[in-house]
N, C-alpha and C positions, 0 to 999 in steps of 0.2 A: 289781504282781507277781501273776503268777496262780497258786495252788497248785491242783494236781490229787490226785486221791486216790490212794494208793500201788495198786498193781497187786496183787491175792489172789495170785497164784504168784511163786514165789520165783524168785531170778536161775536156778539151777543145774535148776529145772523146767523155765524158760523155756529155757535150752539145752539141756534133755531131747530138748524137742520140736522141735529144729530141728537140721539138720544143719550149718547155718552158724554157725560162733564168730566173738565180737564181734572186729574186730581195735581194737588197742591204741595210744592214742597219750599216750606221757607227758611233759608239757611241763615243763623243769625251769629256773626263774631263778638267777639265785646272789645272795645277799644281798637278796635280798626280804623285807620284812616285811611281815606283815600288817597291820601298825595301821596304813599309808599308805593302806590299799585303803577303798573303798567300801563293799564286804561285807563289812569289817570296822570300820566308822565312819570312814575315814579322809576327803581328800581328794583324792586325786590323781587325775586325770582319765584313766581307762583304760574306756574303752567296750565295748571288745570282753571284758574280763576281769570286768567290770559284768555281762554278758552272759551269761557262759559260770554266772559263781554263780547267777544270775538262774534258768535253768534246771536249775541241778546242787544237789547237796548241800555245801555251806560245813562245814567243821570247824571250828569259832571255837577248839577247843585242840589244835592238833596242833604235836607241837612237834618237831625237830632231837634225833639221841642224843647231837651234838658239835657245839657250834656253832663249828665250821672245814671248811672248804670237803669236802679230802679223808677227813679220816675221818665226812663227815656223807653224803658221797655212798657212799663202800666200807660202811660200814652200813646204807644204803638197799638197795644193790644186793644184800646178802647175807642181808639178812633179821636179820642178830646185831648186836648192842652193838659198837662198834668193837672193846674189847681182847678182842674172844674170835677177831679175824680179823688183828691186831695191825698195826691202823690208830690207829696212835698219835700222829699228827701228820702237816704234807702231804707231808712226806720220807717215807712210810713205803710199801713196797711192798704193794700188792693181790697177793696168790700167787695164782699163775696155779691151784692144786689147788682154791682157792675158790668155789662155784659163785654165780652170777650169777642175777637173775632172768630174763638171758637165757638161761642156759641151762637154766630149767626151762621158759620158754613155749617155747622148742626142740622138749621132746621132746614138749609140747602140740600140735606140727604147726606152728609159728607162722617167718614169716621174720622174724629179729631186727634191726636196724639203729638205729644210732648215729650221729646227727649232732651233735658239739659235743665239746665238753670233759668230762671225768669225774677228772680228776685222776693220770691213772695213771701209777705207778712202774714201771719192771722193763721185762721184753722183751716180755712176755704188752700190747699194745693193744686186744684183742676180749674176752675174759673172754665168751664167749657170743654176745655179736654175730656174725652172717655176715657184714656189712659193717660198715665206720666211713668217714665220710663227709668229715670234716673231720677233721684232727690234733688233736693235745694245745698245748694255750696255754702252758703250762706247762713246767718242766723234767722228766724222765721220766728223772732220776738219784736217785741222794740228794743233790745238794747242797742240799737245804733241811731235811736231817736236822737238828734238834736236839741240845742237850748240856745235862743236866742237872748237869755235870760243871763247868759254869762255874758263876759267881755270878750273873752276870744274861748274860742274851741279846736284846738289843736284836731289837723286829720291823721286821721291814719297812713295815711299819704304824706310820705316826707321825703327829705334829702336821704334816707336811707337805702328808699326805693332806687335811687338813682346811683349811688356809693359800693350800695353791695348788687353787683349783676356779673353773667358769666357765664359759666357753662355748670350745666348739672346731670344726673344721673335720673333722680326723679324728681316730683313734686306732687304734692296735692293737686293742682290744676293738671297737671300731665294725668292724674290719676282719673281725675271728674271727663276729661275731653275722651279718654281710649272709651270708658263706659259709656258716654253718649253717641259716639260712633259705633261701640258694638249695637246695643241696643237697637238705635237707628234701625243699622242693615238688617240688624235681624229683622226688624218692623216690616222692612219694606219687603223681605221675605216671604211676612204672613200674607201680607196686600194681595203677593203675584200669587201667592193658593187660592185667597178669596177672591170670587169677581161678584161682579156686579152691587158694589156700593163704591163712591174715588171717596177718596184719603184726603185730608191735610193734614200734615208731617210737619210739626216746626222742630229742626235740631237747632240747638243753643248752645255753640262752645266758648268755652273761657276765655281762648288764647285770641289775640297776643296781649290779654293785659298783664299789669307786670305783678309778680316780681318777672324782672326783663332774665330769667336765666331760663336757658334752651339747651337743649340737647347738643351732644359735640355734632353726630349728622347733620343736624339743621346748621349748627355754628358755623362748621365746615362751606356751606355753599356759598360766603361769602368770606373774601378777602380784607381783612381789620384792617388795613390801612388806607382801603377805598371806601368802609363806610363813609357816608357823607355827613359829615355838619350840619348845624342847624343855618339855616340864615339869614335869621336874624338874632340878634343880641339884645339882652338885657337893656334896657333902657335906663338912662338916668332919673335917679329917683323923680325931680322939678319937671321933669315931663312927662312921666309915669301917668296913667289914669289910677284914680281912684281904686278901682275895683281889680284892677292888676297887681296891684299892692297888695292889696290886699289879700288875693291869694296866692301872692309871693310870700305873704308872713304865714297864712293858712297851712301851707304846706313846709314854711320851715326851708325855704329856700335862699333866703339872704343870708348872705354871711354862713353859709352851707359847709365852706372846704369843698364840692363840688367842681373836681377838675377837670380839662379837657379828655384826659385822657377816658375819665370817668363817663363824659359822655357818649364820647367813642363805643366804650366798653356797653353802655347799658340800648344806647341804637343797634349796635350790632347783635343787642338778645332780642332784641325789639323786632328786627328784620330775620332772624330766626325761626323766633314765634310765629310769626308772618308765614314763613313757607313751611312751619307745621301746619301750622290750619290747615294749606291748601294740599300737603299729604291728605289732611283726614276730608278735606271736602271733594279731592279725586277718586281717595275709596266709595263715599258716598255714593258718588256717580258712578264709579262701576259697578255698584250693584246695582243701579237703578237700572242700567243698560243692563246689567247678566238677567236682570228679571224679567226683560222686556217691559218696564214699564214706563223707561224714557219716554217713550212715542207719544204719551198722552199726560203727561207729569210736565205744569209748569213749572219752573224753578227762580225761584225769587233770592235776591245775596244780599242781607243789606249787617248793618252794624249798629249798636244803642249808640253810640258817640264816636270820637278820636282821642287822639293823646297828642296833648302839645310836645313832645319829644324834645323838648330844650329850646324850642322857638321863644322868643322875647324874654330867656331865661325862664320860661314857664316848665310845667311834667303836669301829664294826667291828664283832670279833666278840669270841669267846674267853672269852662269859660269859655265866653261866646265866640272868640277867635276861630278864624274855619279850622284852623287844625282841632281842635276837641270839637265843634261841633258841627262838622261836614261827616257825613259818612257816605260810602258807596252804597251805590243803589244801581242791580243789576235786573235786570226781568226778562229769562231764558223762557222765549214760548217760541220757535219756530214754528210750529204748526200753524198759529196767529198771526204773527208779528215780524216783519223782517226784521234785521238787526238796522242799530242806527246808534246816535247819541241826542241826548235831549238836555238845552239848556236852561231848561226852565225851574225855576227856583220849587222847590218841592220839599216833602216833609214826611215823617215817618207817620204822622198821622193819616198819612193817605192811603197807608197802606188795607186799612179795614174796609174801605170802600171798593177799594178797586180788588182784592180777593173775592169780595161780594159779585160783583160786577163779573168775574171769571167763572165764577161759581154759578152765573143765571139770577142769583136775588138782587130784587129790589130791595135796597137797604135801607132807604127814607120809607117806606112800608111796615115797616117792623122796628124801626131805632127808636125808644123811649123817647131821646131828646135828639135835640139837633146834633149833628157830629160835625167835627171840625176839619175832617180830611173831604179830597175829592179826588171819585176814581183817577187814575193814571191813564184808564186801561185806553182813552183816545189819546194820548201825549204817545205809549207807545206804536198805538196804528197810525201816525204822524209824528215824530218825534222831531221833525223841522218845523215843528208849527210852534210859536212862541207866546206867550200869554203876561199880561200884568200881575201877577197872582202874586201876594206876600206870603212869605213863612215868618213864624215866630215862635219863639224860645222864651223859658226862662230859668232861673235858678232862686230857690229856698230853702236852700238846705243850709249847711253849715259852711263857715268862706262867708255869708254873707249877711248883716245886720238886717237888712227889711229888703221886701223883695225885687228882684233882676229882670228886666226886659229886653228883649229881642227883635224885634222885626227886620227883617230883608226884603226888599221891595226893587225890581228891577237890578239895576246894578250897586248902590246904596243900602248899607247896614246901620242901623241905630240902633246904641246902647243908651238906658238908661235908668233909674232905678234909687229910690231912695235919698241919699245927698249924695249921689254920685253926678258930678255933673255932664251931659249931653256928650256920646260918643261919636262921630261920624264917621263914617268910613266909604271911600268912593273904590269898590272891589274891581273896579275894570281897571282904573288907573293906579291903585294901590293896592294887588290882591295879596300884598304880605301884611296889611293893616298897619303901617310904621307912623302913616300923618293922619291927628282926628283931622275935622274941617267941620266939625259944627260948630265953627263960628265962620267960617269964611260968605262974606255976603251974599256972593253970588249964588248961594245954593239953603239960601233963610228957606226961602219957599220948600225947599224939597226937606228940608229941614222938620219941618212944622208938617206937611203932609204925614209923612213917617212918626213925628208925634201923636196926630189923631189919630191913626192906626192904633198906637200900644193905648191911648186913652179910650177909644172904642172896647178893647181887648178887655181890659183888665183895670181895676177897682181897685188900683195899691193898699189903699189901709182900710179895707173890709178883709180884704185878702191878708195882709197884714195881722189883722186881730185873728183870724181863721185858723192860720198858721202856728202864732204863740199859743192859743186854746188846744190846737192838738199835738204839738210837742209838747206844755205844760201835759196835760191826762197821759199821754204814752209814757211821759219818764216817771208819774205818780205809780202806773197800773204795774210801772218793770221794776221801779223800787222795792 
């Protein structure tokens, strides 16, 4: 790996002096996690994505502000914490009055376009986009509203998911990703005919979330007896958290019949998937290189969440453990930026500023309300500079009775939420999360700091009531 020196003039110089703006291409997985990758110690054999960190700036902590599909991407797109856009589950409608980062690179001059999925509720499909390229995978009703009104609500996400994986032929999802990559290319096709307006391109492919069945090519580049294991296990009930439990029964995961073998079988569709993507995010890049229009195309890789892959006995998502709610976060600009890695705790909401911030806008000049992200675009022209900055997450969706909190602050995670009681976790000395410690003395103080955080944040039972009023009206309007 070669490092170069970072450039003396800053991004927003470098665009000073040139009348050309970078055009934008944001490539987005669903249920990627970072510990599988390379760039992040993992194994899984993705070259082209090997490639692109190789070059770029790696975020080793950027994490998901939900880790579920929908309100992880309506939070990305909007710049705010999901309940302040009341993305509170994947039932929940994006309001079309919301603005998108499409439509601030808009009024940056930029032509916006959307290829893939983003999850969207309601009648509004563009939210900013001038084009969408492919449909919604999804339902684009409420019928996946939620009810906190019952006692349990079984997911769709079960021990099935994990039982039946393998090898396949085709799939639905195989079928939604080749149409987002055709699409795509073709896109970026028209781009290199037309000049003089840049692009933002966000592709959206499905894979690797599950069902965990892959292609025999992809199956093939990994040897089934070397997948790896989870490592950690299931916990005893008497020391379980709260909320672990709870979405061990949510998913249907106790007392499963889920066997080793099984987990074997359903990681190794998991790591499959994985070097599908990175097929279709190689072709990507060659056509961006056959167009010539690499040279001036930054390239952003990040993911809506992870998948806990059998860690703590957990699958999926819906939990603040870094395996669901870490994602990679790459940022390919060479022309800017040397490569490097950045440890600084960061968030997918930062992503609407800092595209602004590449794009030339001033995005506190035109944002209705305050936004919750902040540029990257100096983290990555110094990505050895380190800063105090918390992220925070939550979860309202279903899994959970009243609402879930997050904060990450320096090396220190707190959960907490509801009658869940206080979760601690010290990520330098414990980054598999195995021992809470909020209660251990020594660390009250830090303890309580991280509390004022999420109490600062967020207003549990306004939020609370907010959440049961529009699941109650969405499951009335889809009855």
């Amino acid at each position: 790996m070669t490092f170069r020196f970072a450039k003396k003039t800053t991004l927003l110089e470098t665009l000073s002096m040139t009348p050309e703006k970078p055009n934008i291409l944001l490539i987005q997985a669903d249920q990627l996690k970072p510990q599988v990758l390379k760039s992040y110690g993992g194994i899984a054999d993705t070259p082209h994505l090997d490639s692109l960190a190789d070059e770029g700036v790696v975020f080793e902590n950027a994490y998901c502000n939900f880790p579920l599909c929908a309100p992880s991407r309506f939070s990305m797109l909007a710049g705010m914490l999901p309940s302040r856009i009341g993305a509170y589950d994947n039932g929940a409608e994006y309001l079309a009055q919301i603005p998108t980062m499409a439509h601030y690179l808009r009024l940056a001059g930029y032509h916006t376009c959307l290829s893939g999925k983003q999850h969207f509720v309601g009648p509004d499909m563009l939210h900013g986009f001038h084009e969408r390229l492919v449909p919604e995978l999804y339902p684009t009703d409420f019928s996946w509203a939620p009810s906190w009104d019952e006692d349990r609500m079984d997911s769709n996400n079960n021990s099935t998911g994990v039982t039946r994986s393998g090898v396949c032929t085709r799939s639905v999802q195989i079928d939604h990703d080749e149409a987002v990559l055709y699409r795509a290319k073709s896109k970026l096709h028209d781009y290199a005919r037309t000049e003089g307006q840049p692009f933002f391109l966000l592709a959206s492919f499905t894979h690797p979330h599950e069902p965990y069945f892959a292609l025999q090519k992809h199956w093939d580049r990994y040897r089934h007896d070397d997948i790896p294991m989870p490592v950690t296990q299931l916990q005893p009930a008497k020391v379980r958290d709260l909320h672990t439990d709870r979405i061990l029964r949510h998913h249907s995961l106790l007392d499963s019949g889920i066997t080793e073998s099984h987990v074997r079988t359903a990681r190794h569709g998991y790591l499959a998937n994985v070097s599908y993507f990175d097929d279709m995010l190689g072709d990507l890049l060659d056509t961006l290189r056959q167009t010539g229009l690499s040279r001036n195309t930054v390239i952003l890789l990040t993911a809506d969440h992870g998948d806990m892959l059998g860690e703590h006995g957990l699958w999926f998502k819906k939990h603040f453990n870094d395996h669901a709610s870490r994602v990679p976060l790459i940022v390919h600009a060479p022309e800017y930026f040397a490569n490097g890695r950045s440890l600084v705790n960061v968030s997918l909401v930062d992503l609407l500023p800092t595209l602004c911030d590449l794009a030339g806008l001033k995005v506190t000049e035109h944002a209705p309300q305050t936004l919750d992200g902040t540029s990257l675009v100096s983290q990555c022209e110094h990505p050895e500079h380190s800063n105090s900055g918390a992220v925070y997450a939550e979860i309202t969706s279903e899994g959970v009775p009243a609402p879930m909190f997050m904060v990450r602050s320096g090396q220190y995670k707190l959960i907490q939420g509801g009658d869940v009681p206080p979760v601690l976790y010290d990520l330098a000395n414990d980054p598999e999360e195995r021992s809470n410690v909020a209660d251990e003395p020594e660390l009250t103080d830090t303890r309580r700091s991280l509390e004022s955080l999420i109490q600062d944040c967020w207003d549990p039972a306004s939020l609370e009531r907010d959440i049961r009023l529009s699941q109650r009206r969405r499951r009335l309007v889809h009855a």
